[in-house]
PATOR-522538 format. One record per atom (N, C-alpha, C): x, y, z; residue in three letters; residue number from 1. Coordinates in steps of 0.2 Angstrom, whole numbers, plus 5000, padded with zeros to 4 digits. Layout:
<recs>
(rec (X,Y,Z),ALA,NUM)
...
</recs>
This chain:
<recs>
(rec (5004,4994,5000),UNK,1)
(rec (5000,5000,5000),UNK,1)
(rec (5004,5006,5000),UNK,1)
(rec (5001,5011,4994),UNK,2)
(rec (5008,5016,4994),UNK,2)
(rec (5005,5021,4999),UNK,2)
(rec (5008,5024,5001),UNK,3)
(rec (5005,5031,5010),UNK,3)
(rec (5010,5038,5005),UNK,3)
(rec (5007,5042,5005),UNK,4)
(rec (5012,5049,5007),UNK,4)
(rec (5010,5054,5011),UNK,4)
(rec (5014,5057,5012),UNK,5)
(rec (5012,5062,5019),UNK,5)
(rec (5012,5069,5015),UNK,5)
(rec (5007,5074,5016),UNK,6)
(rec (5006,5079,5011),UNK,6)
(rec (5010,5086,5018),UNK,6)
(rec (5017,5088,5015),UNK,7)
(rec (5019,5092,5019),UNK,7)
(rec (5013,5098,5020),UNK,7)
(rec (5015,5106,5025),UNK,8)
(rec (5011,5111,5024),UNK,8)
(rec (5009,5114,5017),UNK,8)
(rec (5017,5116,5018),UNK,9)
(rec (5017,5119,5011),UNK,9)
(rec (5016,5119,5003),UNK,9)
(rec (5015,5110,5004),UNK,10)
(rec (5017,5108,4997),UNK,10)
(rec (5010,5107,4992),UNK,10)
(rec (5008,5105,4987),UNK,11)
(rec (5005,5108,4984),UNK,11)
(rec (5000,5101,4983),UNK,11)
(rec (4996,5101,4982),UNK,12)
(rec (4989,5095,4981),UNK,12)
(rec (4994,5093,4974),UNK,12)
(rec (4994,5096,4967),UNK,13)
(rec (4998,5092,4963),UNK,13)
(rec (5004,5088,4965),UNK,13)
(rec (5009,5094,4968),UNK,14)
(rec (5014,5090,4969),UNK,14)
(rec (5014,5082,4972),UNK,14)
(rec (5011,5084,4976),UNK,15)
(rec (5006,5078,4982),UNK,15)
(rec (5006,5071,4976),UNK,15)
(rec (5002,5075,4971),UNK,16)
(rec (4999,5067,4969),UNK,16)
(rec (5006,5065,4962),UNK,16)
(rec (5009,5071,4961),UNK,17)
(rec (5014,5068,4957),UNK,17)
(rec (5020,5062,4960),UNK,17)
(rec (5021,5063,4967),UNK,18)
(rec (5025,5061,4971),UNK,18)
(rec (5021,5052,4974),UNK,18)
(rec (5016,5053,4975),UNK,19)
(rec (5012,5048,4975),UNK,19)
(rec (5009,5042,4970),UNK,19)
(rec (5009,5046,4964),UNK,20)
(rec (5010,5041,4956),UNK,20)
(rec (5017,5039,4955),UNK,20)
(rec (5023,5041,4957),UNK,21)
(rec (5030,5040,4957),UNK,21)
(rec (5030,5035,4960),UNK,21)
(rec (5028,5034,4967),UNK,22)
(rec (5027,5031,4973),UNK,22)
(rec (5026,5023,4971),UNK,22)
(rec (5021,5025,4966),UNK,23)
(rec (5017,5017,4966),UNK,23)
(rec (5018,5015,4959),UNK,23)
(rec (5023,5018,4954),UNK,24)
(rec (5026,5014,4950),UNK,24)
(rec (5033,5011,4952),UNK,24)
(rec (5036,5014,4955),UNK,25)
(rec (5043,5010,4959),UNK,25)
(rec (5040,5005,4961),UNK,25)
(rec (5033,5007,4967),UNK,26)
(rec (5034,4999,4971),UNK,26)
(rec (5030,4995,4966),UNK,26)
(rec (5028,4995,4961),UNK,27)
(rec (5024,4991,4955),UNK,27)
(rec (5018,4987,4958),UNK,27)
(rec (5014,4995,4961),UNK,28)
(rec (5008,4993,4960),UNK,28)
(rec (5004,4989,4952),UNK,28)
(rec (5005,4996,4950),UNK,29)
(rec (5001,4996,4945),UNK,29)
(rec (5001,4991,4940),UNK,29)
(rec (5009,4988,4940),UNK,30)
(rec (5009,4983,4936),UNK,30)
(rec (5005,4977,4938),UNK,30)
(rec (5006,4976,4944),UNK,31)
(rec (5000,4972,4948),UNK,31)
(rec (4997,4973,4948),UNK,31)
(rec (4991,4976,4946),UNK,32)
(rec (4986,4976,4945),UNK,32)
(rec (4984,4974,4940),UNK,32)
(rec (4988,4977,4934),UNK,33)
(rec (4987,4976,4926),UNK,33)
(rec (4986,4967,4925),UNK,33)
(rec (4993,4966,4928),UNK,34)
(rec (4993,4958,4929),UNK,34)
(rec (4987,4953,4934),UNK,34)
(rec (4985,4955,4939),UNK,35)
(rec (4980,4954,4941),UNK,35)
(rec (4972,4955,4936),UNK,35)
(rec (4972,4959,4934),UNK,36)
(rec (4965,4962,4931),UNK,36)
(rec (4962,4955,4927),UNK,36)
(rec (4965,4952,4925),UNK,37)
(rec (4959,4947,4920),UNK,37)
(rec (4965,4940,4920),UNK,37)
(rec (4960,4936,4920),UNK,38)
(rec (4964,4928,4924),UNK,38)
(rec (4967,4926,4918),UNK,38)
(rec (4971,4921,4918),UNK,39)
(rec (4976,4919,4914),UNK,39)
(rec (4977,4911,4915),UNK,39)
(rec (4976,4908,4909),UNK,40)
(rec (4978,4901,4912),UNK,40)
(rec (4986,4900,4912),UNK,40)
(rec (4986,4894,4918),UNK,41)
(rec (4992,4893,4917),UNK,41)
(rec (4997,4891,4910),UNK,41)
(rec (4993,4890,4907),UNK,42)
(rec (4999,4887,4899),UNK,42)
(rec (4999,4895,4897),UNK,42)
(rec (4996,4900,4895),UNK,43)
(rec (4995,4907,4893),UNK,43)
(rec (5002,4909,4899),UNK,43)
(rec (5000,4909,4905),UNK,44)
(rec (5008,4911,4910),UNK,44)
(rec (5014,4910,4908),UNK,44)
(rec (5014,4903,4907),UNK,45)
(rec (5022,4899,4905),UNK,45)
(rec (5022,4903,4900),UNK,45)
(rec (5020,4902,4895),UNK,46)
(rec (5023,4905,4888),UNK,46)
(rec (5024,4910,4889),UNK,46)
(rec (5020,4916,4889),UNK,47)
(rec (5022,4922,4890),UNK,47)
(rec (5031,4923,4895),UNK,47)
(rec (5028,4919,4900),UNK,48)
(rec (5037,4919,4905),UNK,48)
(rec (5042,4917,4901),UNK,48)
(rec (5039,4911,4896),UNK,49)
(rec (5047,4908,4890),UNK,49)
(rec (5050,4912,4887),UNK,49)
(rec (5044,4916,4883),UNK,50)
(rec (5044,4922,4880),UNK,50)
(rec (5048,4929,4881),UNK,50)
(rec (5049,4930,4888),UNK,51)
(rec (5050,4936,4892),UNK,51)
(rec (5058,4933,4892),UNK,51)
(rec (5059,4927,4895),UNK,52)
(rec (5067,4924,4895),UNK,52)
(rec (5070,4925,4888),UNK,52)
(rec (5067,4923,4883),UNK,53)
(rec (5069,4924,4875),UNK,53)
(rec (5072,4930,4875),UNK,53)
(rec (5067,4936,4876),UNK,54)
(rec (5067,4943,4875),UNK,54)
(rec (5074,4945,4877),UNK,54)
(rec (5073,4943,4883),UNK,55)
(rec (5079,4946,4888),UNK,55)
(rec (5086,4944,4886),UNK,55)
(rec (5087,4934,4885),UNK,56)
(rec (5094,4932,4883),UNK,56)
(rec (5096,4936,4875),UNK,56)
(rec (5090,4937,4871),UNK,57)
(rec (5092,4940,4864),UNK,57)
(rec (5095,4946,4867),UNK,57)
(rec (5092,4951,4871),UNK,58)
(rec (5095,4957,4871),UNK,58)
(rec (5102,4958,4875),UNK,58)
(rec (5107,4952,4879),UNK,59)
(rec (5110,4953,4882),UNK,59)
(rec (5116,4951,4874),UNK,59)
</recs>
């Protein structure tokens, strides 16, 4: 759960800029995305195999 503390003098935007940053580091949202709609397990592995691929091509 992201928290931030909204100083006196700090501004409502800044606030929520700080708090979007917040919760893409700790990878909310990508959780979520990957949460939002179910997957079978053969759809998961692939995609994982996929993702290995991607990765050992690029080094």
């Amino acid at each position: 759960m992201s928290e931030i503390r909204v100083g006196e003098n700090e501004s409502l935007d800044n606030a929520i800029k700080r708090f979007k940053r917040q919760c893409a580091r700790s990878g909310v949202l990508s959780e979520y995305r990957k949460r939002e709609h179910y997957e079978k397990p053969s759809v998961k592995k692939k995609k994982k195999s996929e993702a290995a691929k991607r990765k050992k091509r690029n080094f």
